[in-house]
TIGUPA-509364 format. One record per residue: x negated, y negated, z of N, C-alpha, C in turn; residue in one letter. Coordinates in steps of 0.2 Angstrom, whole numbers, padded with zeros to 4 digits, always signed. Atoms other than C-alpha are relative to their C-alpha. Last residue first. Layout:
<nodes>
XYZXYZXYZa/...
</nodes>
This chain:
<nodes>
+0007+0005+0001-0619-0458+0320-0007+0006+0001x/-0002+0002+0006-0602-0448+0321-0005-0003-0002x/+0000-0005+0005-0608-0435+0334+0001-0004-0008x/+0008-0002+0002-0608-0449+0347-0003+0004-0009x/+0001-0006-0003-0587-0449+0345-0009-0003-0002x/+0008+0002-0001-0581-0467+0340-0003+0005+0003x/+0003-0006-0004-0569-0461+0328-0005-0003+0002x/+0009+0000+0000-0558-0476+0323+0001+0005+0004x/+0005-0006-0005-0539-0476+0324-0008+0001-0002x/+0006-0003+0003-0529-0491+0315-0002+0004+0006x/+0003-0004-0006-0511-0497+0319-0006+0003-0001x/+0006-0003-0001-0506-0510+0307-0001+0002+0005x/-0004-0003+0002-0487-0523+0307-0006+0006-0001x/-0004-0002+0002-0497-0533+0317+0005+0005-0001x/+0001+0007+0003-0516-0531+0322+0008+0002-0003x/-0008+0001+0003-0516-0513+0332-0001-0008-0002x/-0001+0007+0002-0532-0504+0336+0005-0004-0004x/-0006+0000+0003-0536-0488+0344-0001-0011-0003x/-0001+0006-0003-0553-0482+0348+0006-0001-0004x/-0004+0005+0004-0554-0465+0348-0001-0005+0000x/+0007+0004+0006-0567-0454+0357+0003-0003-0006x/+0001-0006+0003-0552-0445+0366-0006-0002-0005x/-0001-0007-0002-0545-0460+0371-0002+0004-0005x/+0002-0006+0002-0548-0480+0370+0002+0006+0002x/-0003-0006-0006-0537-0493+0369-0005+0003-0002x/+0002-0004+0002-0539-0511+0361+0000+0006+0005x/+0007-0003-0006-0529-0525+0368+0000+0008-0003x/-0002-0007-0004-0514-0532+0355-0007+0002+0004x/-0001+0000-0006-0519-0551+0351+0001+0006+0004x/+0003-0009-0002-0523-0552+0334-0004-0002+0007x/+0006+0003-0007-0512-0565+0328-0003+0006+0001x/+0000+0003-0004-0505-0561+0310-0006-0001+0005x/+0001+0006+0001-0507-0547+0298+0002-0005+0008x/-0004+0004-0007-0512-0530+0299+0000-0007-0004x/-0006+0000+0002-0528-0522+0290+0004-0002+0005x/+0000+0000+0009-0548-0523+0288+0008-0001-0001x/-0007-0006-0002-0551-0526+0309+0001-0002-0008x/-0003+0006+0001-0572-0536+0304+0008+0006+0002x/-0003-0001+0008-0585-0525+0310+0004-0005+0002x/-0008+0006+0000-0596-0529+0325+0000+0002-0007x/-0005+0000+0010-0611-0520+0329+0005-0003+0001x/+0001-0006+0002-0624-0521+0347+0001+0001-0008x/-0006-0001+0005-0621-0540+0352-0003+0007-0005x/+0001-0003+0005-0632-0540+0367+0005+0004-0005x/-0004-0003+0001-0626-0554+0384-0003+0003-0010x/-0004+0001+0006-0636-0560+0393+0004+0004-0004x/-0001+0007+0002-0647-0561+0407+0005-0003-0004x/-0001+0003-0007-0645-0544+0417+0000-0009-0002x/+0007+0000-0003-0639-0536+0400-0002-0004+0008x/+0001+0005-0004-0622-0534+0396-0007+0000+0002x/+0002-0001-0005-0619-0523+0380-0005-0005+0005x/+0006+0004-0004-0609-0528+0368-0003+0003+0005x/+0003-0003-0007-0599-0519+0355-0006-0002+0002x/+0006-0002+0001-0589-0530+0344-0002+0003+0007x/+0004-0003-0006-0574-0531+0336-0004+0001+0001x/+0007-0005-0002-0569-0543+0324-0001+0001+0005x/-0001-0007+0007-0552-0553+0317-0006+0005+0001x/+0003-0001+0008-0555-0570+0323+0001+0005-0005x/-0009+0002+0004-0543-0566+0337-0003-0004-0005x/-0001+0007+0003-0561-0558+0344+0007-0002-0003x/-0003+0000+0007-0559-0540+0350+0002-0007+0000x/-0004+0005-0002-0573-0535+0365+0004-0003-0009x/-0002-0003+0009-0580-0519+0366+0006-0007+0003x/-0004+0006+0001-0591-0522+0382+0004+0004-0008x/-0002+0002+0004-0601-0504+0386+0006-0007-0001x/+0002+0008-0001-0604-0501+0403-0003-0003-0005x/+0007+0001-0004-0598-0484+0400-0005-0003+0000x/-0001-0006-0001-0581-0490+0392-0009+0000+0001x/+0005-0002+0000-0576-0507+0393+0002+0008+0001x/+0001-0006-0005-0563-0518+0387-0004+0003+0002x/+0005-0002+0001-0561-0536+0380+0002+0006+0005x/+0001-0002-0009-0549-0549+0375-0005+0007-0002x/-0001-0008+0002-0553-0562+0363+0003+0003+0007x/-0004-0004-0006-0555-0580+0364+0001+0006-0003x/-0008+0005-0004-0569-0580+0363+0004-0006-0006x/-0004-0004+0001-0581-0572+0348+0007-0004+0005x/-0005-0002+0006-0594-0584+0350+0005+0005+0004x/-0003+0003+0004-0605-0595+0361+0003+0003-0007x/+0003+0001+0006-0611-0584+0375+0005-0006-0004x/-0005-0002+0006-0612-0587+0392-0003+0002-0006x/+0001+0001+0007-0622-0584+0406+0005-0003-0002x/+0007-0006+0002-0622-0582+0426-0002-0004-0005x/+0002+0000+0007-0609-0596+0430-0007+0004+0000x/+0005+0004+0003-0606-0592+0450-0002+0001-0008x/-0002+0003+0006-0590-0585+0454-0005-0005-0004x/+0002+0008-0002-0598-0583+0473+0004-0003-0005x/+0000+0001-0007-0596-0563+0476+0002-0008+0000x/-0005-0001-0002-0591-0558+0457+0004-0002+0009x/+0001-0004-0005-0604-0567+0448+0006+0001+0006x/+0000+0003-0008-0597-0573+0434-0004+0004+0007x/+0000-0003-0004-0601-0568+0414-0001-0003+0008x/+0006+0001-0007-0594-0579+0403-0001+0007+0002x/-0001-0006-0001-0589-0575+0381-0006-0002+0007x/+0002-0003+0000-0584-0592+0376+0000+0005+0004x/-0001-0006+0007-0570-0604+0368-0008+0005+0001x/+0008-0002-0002-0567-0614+0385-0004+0008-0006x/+0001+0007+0002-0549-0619+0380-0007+0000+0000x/-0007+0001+0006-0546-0600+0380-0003-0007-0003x/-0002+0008-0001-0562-0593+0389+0005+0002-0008x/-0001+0007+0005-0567-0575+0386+0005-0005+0001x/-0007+0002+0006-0570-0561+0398-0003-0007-0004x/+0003+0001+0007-0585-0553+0409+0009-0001-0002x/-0005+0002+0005-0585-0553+0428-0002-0002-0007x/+0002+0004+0007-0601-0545+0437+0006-0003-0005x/-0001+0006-0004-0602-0535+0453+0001-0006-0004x/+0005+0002-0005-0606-0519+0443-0002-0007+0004x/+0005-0007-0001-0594-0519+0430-0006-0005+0004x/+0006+0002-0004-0578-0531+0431-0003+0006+0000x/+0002-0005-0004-0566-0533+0416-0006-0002+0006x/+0006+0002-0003-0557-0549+0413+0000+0008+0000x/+0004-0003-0003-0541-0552+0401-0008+0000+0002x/+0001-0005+0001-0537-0557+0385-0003+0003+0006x/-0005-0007+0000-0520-0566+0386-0005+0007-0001x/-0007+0002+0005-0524-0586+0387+0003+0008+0003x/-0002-0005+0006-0544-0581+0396+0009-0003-0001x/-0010+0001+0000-0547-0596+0407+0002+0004-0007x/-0004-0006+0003-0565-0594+0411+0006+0000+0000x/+0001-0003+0007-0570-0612+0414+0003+0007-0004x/-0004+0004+0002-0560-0616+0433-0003+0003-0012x/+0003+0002+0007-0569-0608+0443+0005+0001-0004x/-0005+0002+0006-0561-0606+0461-0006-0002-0004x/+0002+0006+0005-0568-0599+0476+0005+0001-0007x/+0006-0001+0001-0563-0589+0492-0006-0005-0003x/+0005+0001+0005-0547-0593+0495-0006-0001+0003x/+0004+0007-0001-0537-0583+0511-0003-0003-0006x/+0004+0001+0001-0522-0571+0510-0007-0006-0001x/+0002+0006+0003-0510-0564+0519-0005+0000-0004x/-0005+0002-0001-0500-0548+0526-0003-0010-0003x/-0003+0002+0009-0512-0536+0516+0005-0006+0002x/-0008-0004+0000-0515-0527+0534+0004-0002-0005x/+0001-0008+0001-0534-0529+0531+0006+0002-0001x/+0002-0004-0007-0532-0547+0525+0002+0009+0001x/-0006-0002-0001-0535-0550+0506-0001+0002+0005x/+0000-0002-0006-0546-0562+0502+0003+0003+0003x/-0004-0001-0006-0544-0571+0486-0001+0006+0005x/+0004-0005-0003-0556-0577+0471+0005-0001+0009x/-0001+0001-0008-0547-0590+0460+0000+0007+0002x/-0001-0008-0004-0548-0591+0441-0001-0003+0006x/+0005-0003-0003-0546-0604+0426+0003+0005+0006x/+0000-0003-0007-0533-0615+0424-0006+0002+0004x/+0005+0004-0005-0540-0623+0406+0003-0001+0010x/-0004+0008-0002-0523-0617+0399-0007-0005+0002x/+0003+0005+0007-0528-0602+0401+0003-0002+0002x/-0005+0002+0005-0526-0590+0418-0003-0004-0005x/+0001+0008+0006-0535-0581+0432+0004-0001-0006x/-0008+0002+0004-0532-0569+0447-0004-0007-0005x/+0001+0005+0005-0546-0561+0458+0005-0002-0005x/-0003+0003+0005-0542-0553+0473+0001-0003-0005x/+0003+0006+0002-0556-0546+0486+0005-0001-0006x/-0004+0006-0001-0552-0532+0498-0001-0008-0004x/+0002+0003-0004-0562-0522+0490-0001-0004+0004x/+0005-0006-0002-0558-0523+0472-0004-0003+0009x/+0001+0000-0007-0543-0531+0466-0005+0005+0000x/+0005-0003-0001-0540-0539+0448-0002+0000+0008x/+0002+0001-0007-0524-0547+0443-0005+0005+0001x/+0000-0006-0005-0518-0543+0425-0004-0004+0006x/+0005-0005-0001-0518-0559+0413+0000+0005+0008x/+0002-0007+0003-0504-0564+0407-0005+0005+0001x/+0005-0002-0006-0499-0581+0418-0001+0009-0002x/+0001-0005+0004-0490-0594+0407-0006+0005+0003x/+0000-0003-0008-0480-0607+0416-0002+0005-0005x/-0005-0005-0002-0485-0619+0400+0001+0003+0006x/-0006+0000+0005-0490-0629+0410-0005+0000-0007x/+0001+0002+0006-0501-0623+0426+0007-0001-0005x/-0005+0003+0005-0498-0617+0442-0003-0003-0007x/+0005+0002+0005-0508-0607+0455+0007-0001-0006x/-0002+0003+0007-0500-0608+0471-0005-0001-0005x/+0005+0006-0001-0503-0593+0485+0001-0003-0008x/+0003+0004+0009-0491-0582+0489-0004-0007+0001x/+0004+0004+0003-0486-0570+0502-0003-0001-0006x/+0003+0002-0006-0478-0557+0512-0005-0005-0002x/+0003+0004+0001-0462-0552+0505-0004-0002+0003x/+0000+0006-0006-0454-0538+0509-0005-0006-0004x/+0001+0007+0006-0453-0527+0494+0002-0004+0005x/-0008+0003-0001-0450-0509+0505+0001-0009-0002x/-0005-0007-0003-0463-0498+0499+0007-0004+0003x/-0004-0004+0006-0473-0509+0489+0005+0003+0003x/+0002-0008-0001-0474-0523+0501+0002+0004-0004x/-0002-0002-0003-0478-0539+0491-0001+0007+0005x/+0003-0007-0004-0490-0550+0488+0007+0002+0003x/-0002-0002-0005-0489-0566+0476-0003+0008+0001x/+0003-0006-0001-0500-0578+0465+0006+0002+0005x/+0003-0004-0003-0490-0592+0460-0001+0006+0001x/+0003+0005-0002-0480-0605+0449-0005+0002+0005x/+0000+0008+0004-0471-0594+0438-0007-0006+0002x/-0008+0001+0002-0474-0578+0444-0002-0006-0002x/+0002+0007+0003-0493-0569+0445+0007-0001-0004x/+0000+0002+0009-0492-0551+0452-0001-0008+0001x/+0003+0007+0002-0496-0541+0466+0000-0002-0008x/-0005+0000+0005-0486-0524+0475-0003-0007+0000x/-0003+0009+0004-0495-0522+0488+0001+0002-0006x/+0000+0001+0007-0497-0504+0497+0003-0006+0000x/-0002+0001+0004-0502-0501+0514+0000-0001-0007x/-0008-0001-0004-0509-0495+0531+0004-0002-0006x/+0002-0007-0006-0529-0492+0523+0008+0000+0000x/+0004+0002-0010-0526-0504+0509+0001+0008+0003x/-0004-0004-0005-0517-0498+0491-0009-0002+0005x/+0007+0001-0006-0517-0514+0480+0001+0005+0005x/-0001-0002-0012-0503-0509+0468-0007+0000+0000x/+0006-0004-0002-0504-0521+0450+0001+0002+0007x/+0002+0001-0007-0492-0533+0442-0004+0008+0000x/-0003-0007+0001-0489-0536+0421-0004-0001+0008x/+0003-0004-0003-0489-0556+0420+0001+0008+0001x/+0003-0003+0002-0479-0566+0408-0005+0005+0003x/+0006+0002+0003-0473-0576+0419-0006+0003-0003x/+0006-0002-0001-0457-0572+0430-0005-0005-0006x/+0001-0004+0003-0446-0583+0437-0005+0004-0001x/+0002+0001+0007-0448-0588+0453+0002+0005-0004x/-0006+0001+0006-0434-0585+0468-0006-0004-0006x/+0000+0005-0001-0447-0586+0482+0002-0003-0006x/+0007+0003-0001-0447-0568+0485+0001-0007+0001x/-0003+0006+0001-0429-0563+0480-0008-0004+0001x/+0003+0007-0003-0434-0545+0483+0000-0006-0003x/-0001+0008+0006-0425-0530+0476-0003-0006+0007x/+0001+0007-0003-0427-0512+0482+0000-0005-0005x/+0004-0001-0002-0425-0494+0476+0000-0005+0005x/+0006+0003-0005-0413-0497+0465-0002+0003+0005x/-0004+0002-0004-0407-0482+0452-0003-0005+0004x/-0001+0009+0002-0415-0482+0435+0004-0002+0006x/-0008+0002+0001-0414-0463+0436+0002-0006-0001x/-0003-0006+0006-0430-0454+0432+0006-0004+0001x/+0002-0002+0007-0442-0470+0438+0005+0005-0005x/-0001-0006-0001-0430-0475+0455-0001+0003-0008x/-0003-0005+0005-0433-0492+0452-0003+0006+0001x/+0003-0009+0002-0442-0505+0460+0005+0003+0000x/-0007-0004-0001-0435-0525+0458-0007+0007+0001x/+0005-0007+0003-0446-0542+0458+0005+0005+0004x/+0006-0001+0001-0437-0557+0458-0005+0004-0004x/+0005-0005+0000-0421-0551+0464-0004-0003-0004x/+0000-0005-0008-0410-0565+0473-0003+0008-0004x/-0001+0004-0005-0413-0581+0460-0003+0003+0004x/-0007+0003-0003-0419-0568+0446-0002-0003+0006x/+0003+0006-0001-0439-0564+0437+0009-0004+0004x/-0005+0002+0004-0435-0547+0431+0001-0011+0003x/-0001+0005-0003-0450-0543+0438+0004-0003-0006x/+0000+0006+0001-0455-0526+0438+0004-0005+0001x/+0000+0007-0004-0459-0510+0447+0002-0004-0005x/+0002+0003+0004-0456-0490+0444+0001-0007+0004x/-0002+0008+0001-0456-0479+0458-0002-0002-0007x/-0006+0002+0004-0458-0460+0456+0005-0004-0001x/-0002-0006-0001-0477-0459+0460+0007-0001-0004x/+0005-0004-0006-0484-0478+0458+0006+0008+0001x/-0004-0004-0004-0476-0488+0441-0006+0006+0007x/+0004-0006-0005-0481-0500+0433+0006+0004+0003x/-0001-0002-0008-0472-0510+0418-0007+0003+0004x/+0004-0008+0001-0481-0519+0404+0001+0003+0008x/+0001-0002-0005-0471-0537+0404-0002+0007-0001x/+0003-0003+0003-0465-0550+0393-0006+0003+0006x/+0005-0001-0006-0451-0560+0395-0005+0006-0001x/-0003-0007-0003-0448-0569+0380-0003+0004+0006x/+0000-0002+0006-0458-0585+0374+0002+0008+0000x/+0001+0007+0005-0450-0599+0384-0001+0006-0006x/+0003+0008-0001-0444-0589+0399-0004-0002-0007x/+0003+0001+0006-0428-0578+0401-0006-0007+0003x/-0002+0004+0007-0417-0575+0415-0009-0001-0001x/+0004+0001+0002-0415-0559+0428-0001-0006-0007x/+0001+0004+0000-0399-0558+0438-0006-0005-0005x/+0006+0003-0003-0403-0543+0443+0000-0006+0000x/-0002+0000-0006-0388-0534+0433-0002-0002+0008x/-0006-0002-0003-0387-0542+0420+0001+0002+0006x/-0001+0008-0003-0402-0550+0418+0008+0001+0003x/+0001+0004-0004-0410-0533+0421+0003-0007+0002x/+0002+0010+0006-0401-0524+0406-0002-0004+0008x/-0004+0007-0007-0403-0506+0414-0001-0007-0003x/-0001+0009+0002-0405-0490+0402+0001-0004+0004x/-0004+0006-0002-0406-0471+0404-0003-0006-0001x/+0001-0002-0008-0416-0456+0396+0008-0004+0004x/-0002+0005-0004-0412-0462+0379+0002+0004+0006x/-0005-0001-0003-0419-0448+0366+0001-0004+0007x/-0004+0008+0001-0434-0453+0357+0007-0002+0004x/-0010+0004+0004-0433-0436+0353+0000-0004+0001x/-0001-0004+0005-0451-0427+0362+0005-0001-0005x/+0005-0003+0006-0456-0443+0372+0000+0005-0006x/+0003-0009+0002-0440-0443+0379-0004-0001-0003x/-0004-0008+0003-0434-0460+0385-0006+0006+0000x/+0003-0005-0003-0433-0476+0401+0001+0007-0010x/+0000-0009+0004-0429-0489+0393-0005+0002+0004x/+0005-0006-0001-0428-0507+0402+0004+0005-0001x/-0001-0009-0002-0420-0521+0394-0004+0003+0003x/-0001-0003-0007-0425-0540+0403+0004+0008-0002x/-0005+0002-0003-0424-0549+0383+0005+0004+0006x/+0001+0006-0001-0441-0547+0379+0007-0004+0001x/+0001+0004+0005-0440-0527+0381+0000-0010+0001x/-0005+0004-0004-0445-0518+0396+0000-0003-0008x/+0002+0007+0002-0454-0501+0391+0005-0006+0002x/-0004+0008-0003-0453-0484+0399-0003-0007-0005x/+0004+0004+0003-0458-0465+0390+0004-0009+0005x/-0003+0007+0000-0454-0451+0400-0006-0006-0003x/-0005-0002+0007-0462-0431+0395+0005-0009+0000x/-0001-0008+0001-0478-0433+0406+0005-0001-0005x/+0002-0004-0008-0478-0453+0412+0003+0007-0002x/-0002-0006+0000-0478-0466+0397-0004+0005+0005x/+0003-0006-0006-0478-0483+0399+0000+0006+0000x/-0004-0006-0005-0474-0492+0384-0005+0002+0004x/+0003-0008+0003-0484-0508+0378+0003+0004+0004x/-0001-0004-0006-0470-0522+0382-0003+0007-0005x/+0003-0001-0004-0471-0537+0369-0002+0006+0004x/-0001-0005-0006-0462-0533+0353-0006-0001+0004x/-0001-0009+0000-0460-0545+0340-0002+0001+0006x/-0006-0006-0002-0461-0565+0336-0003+0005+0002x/+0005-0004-0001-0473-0578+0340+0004+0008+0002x/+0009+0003+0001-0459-0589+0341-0004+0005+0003x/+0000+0008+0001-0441-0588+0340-0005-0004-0001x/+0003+0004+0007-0439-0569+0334-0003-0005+0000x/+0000+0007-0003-0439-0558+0353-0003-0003-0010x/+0005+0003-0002-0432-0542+0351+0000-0007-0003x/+0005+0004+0002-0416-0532+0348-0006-0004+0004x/-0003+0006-0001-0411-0516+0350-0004-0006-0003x/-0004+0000-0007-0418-0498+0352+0005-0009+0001x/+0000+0009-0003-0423-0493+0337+0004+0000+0005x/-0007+0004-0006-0433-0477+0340+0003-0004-0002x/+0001+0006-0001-0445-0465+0326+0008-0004+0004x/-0005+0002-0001-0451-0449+0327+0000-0006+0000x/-0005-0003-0003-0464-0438+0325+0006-0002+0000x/-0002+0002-0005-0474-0448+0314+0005+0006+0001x/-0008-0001+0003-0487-0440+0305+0003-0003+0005x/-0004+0006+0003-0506-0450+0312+0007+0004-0003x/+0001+0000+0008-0516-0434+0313+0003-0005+0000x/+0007+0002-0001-0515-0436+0334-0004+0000-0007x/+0004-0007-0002-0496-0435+0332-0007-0002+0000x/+0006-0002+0006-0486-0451+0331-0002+0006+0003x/+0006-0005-0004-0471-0459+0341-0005+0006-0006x/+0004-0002+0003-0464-0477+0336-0003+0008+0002x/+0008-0004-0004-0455-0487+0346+0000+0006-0003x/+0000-0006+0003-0444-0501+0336-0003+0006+0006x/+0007-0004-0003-0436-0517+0340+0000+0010+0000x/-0004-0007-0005-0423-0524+0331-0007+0003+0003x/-0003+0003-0003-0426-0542+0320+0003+0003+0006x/-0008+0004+0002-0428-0537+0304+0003-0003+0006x/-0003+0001+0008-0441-0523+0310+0005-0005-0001x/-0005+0004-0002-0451-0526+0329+0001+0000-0009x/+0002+0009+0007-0464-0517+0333+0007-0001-0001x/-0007+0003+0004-0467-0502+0346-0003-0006-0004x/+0001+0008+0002-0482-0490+0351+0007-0004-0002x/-0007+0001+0002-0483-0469+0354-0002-0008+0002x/+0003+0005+0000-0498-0459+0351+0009-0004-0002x/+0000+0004+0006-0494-0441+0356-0002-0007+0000x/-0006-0002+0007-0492-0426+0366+0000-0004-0005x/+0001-0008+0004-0509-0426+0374+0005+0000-0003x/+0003-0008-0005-0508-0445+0379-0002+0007-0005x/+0002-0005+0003-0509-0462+0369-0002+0004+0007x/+0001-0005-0006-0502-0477+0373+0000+0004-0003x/-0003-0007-0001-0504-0490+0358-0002+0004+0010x/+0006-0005+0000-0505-0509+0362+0005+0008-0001x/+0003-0003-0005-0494-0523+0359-0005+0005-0002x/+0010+0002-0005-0495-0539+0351-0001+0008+0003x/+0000+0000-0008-0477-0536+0339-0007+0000+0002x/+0003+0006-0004-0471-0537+0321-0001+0004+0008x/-0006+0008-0002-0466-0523+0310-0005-0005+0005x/-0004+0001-0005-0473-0506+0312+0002-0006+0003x/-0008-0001+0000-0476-0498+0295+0005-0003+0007x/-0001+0009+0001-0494-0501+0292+0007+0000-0001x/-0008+0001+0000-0500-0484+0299+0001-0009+0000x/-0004+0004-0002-0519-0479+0300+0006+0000-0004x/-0005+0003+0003-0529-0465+0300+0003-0008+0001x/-0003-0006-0001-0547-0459+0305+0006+0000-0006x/-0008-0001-0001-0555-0474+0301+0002+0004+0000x/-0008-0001+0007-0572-0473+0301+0006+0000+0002x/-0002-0009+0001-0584-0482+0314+0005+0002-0006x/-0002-0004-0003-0590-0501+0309+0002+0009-0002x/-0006+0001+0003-0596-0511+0293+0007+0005+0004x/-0001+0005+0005-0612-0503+0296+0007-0002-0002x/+0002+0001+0006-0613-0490+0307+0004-0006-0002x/-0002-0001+0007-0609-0491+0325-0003-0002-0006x/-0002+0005+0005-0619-0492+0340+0004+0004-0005x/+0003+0004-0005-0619-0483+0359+0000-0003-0007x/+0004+0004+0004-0607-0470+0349-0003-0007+0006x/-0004+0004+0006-0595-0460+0364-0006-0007-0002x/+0002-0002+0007-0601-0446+0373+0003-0004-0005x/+0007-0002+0001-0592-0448+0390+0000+0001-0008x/+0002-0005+0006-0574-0458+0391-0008+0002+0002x/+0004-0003-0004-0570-0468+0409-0003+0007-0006x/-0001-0008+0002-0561-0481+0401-0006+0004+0003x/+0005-0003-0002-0561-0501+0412+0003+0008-0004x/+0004+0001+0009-0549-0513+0405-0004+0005+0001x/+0008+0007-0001-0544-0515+0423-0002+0000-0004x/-0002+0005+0003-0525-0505+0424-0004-0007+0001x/-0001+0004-0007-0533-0490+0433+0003-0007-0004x/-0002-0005-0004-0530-0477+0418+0000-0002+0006x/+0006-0007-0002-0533-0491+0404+0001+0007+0007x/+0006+0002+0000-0527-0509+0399-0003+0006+0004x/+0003+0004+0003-0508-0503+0398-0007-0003+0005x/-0003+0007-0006-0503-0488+0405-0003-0004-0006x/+0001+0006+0003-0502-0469+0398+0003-0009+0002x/-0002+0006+0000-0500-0454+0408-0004-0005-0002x/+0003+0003+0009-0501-0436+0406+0000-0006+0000x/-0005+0007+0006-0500-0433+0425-0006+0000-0004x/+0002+0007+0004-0505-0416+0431+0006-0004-0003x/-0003+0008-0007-0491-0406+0443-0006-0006-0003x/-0006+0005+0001-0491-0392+0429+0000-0006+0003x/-0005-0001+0007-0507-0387+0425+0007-0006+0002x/+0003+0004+0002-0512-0388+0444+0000-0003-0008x/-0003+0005-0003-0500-0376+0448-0005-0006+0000x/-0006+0000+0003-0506-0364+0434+0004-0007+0001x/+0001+0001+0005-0523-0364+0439+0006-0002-0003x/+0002+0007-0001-0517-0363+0457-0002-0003-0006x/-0005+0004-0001-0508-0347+0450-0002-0007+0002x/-0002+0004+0003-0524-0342+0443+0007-0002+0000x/+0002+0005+0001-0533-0341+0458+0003-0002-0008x/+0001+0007-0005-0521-0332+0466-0004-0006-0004x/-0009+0001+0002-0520-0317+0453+0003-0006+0004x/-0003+0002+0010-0538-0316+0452+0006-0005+0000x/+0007+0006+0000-0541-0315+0474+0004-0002-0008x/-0005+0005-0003-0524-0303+0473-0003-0006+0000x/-0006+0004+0004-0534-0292+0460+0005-0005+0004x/+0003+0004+0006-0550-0292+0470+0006-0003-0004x/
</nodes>
């Protein structure tokens, strides 16, 4: 019996350690999708309460990541960019600058960090990538991409929310003869480099599609949809989707071999067909009205939900045909998350609302107004831990949407 014991809690143990703590941008599979239980089905009046918030962190759109050690974010002071890391009371534990950031328009810090167990990663808007110490801030290593990759600039800096799969990291430093690069996550060493079809890149953060016999490696460059191999960054295809600005922000969605990708601008989307071996792909259909800017599309139960740019509403598409379901006539453009098939969707009016999607339409549950921050209000909401997180400027605000509080 005592070797049974003493066995079962060494797995216990090993289990402990080989978890990842890990935070990404738009959620644990990178589809706006949280997978929280027990969290408020409405809100009080004038929404949940404010835990804490932090009005200290300069300019920037991005989002917090928040694991078990902490609540870490950047912004941009005077002209330097910052990353910020907090305890789950709101003190701060530390604070970074690492350089400078993008002023020219639409200033401050793109790139929500990535953090994986005690490594924190972010790419700045002029092709840095940090790798540090979540516990000190402490500068793991460093690689200037334009430098080394060739990597050059696009109109409103380059602006990218890395991935990463095991101890690869990915992006797309957008060069003649590397493209898109992987990177030996603890060392910053290459990995591989792909020339692809030498576009910059496009504001896009890329996505792995893992197949039966492979991983892709898929993002959205200047002028097209692409597919890599992740494992060895062969190039296996692209499909053109263009628009001006060349502006292509929002995440790629795959389910079942089925690719979805869409843009603003009045682009809209394109439903793709990924073959079994990942080596091409076919169109499907095209809808052209949902053309989210920068707030992304979630999918629950065969069913796409976002908000029009130029198309200023909240659609829902069917996933198989792209056929116009509904819309609504508010809130878009926004962007929008979900959590147990919950809508929580954040107007660039200044108001979040929790919807939920009916078979016909769409049910506006509560909606507060964001009370603090200045400018655009474009960072993508986060959930954890029965939080909601929410960043408007130089503001970091923490809502408790726990059951318990209503």
């Amino acid at each position: 019996m005592k070797r049974i014991f003493f066995t079962s809690i060494a797995v216990i143990i090993s289990l402990t350690i080989t978890a990842q703590d890990v935070a990404q941008w738009r959620g644990p599979n990178r589809n706006g999708i949280y997978n929280e239980t027990g969290l408020m089905k409405k809100w009080p009046d004038g929404g949940p309460a404010m835990i804490w918030h932090f009005d200290g962190l300069g300019e920037g759109h991005t989002s917090a990541a928040v694991t078990s050690s902490g609540v870490y974010i950047t912004g941009m002071i005077n002209g330097m960019g910052n990353i910020f890391a907090f305890d789950h009371s709101g003190n701060m534990k530390w604070k970074k600058e690492y350089g400078p950031e993008w002023t020219e328009n639409h200033f401050g810090v793109r790139s929500t960090p990535l953090v994986i167990n005690d490594k924190l990663y972010f790419m700045t808007a002029f092709g840095h990538l940090f790798c540090l110490n979540t516990t000190n801030g402490q500068v793991i290593w460093t690689l200037d991409t334009f430098k080394e990759y060739g990597g050059r600039n696009i109109s409103w800096g380059v602006t990218e929310n890395l991935l990463y799969d095991g101890n690869t990291l990915y992006c797309s430093p957008g060069g003649r003869d590397a493209s898109v690069i992987a990177l030996n996550r603890n060392t910053g060493k290459l990995i591989w480099k792909s020339k692809g079809n030498s576009e910059k890149s496009a504001y896009c953060s890329p996505i792995l599609v893992k197949l039966a016999n492979r991983k892709l490696l898929v993002t959205m460059m200047e002028n097209s949809i692409q597919g890599y191999d992740a494992a060895t960054g062969q190039f296996l295809w692209k499909y053109n989707h263009t628009t001006e600005p060349y502006v292509h922000p929002n995440l790629p969605t795959f389910i079942d071999g089925y690719l979805y990708c869409t843009t603003g601008y009045g682009l809209g989307g394109v439903m793709l067909k990924v073959s079994l071996d990942g080596s091409s792909v076919t169109e499907v259909w095209k809808y052209a009205s949902l053309d989210p800017k920068i707030g992304g599309v979630v999918v629950l139960n065969g069913r796409i939900y976002g908000g029009g740019d130029r198309n200023r509403r909240l659609f829902c598409l069917d996933w198989k045909t792209g056929k116009e379901l509904f819309t609504l006539n508010q809130l878009a453009p926004a962007n929008i998350i979900s959590n147990d098939g919950l809508l929580y969707v954040y107007s660039e009016r200044g108001n979040i609302s929790l919807i939920e999607p009916k078979t016909d339409g769409f049910n506006i549950i509560s909606t507060f107004n964001v009370p603090l921050g200045s400018g655009t209000h474009w960072a993508h909401t986060v959930i954890n831990n029965k939080r909601l997180y929410v960043r408007h400027g130089n503001s970091l605000m923490v809502y408790g949407i726990a059951a318990d509080k209503i």
